[in-house]
C-alpha positions, 0 to 999 in steps of 0.5 A: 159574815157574821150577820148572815150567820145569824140570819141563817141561824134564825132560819127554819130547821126544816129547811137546808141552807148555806151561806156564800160570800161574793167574789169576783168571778161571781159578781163581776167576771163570769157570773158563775156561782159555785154551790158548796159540794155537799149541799149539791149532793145531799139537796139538788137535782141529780142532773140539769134543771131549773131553780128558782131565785127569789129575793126579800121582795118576793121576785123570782129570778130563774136560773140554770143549775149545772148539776156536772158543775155543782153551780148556778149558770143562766141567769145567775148574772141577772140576779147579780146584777139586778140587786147590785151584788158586790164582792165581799157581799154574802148572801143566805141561801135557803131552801124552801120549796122543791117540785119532783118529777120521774127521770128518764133513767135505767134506774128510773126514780123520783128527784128533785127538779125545781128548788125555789131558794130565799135570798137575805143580802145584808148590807155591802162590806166591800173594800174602798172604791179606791182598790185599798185596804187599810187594815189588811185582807179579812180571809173569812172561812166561808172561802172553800175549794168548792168555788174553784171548779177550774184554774180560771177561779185560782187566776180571779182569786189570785187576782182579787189578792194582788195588790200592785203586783203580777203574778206570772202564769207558771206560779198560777199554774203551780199554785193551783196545782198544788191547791188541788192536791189538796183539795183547799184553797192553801191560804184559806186559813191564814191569820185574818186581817194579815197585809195583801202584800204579806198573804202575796209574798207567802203564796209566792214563796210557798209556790217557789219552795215547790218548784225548788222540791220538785227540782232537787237532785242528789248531785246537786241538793243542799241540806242548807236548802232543805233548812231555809225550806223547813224554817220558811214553811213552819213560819207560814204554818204558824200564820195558817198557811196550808202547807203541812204536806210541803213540811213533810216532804221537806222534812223526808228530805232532810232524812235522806240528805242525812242518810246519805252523810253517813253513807260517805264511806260507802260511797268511797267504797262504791267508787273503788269497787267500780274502779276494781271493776273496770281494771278486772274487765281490762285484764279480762278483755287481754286475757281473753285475747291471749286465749283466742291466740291459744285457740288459734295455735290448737286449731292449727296444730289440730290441722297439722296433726291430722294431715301427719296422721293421713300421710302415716296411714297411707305410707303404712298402707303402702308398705303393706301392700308391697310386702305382701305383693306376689313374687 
């Protein structure tokens, strides 16, 4: 890496470049290159087109840019494969002859549709054939989020760290998850040179701290776990693990956990209310009953009294008419 950047540091100012370091799913699975994001939008064509591949020697090689994708497609296995490129090998791009043409757009303007791009490969540093890598895993910063287009890319760099170990598919799932909320790979940063099986156990770790926050419950969440949680993720942060926006939801948590301690006396005194509460609905509910009888009585004498009331008149009524009858 560091010979690419002087390569690239001797290039023309006038023409745009960057440098990519190989993985696997660009040299051994898939044959696709993921193109830094911001050099696609600042340089490359604004929709599909052809760009022109030529090595040291002059050779071009013609390839399929994917401008939704942001990366080389067809033709790119050819190019890989005809120089032999492995993984860890890194390759200066440099921009260096473009051709314009008029789109067929409603806002029809002129763009960019054939790049021709100089190709440097320095030398492999590859790890041992043999799989080992006595003297750790070398992260190198050049390793962004703009190489994982997919939850593919996560599994191949997942892969390409495991080292006699498996990791499952929901920790894949999660990780990748995670990694796109932050829009980073989150051990991109971590401590060069730290063991594969060091940089797999604090992936592991980190994936399981967030499972573990988003199952946490009120009923059910422990303030030691929230500890163990925090006291674990400033360690990987000390190491270069991105995980500052776990620390901060934890550390939210904690406050919470905290505020409900000191709210004990208000949940003995909500337990109580509620339990006022049920026995004042009981009474409620017998009070209401002994209002239905009352109402029941009243109806009932309502009837009665209107009953005695006709039975009044009409023997009043009675007495008048005989009173008052001819002799």
């Amino acid at each position: 890496m560091s010979r690419a950047k002087q390569i690239q540091a001797n290039l023309p100012v006038e023409h745009p470049s960057f440098v990519k370091r190989m993985l696997q799913s660009h040299v051994i699975r898939g044959f696709w290159l993921g193109l830094p994001k911001y050099f696609c939008e600042k340089h490359l064509p604004k929709s599909d087109a052809g760009i022109v591949v030529k090595d040291e020697n002059g050779e071009d090689h013609h390839t399929t840019y994917l401008e939704g994708k942001q990366g080389l497609s067809a033709g790119w296995r050819g190019f890989a494969i005809d120089h032999d490129l492995k993984v860890g090998d890194v390759v200066v791009f440099e921009l260096v002859k473009s051709n314009k043409f008029k789109a067929k757009q409603e806002n029809s303007e002129e763009v960019i549709t054939e790049e021709a791009m100089k190709v440097s490969t320095p030398s492999h540093e590859v790890p041992p054939s043999d799989g080992s890598i006595p003297y750790g895993i070398d992260l190198d910063s050049d390793i962004d989020f703009d190489d994982v287009t997919s939850f593919s890319n996560v599994n191949l760099i997942l892969d390409s760290l495991a080292t006699g170990c498996e990791f499952h598919d929901r920790l894949r799932s999660t990780y990748y998850e995670l990694c796109s909320s932050q829009k980073s790979l989150l051990h991109k940063n971590l401590l060069k040179h730290l063991q594969p099986t060091l940089v797999v156990g604090i992936i592991m770790e980190t994936v399981s701290i967030a499972e573990g926050i988003r199952a946490c419950k009120a009923q059910t969440s422990s303030r030691e776990d929230f500890l163990d949680w925090k006291k674990t993720l400033e360690s990987f942060e000390l190491l270069g693990m991105n995980v500052a926006f776990l620390l901060k939801r934890v550390n939210d948590l904690l406050s919470l956990a905290a505020r409900s301690t000191e709210s004990s006396e208000w949940q003995e005194k909500y337990k109580e209310l509620k339990q006022q509460r049920v026995c004042a609905g009981k009474k409620m509910k017998v009070l209401e009953l002994q209002l239905s009888n009352v109402k029941d009585v009243l109806q009932k004498a309502d009837v009665e009294v209107e009953e005695l009331e006709s039975s009044l008149k009409i023997s009043d009524k009675a007495l008048q008419e005989l009173a008052s009858a001819p002799w």
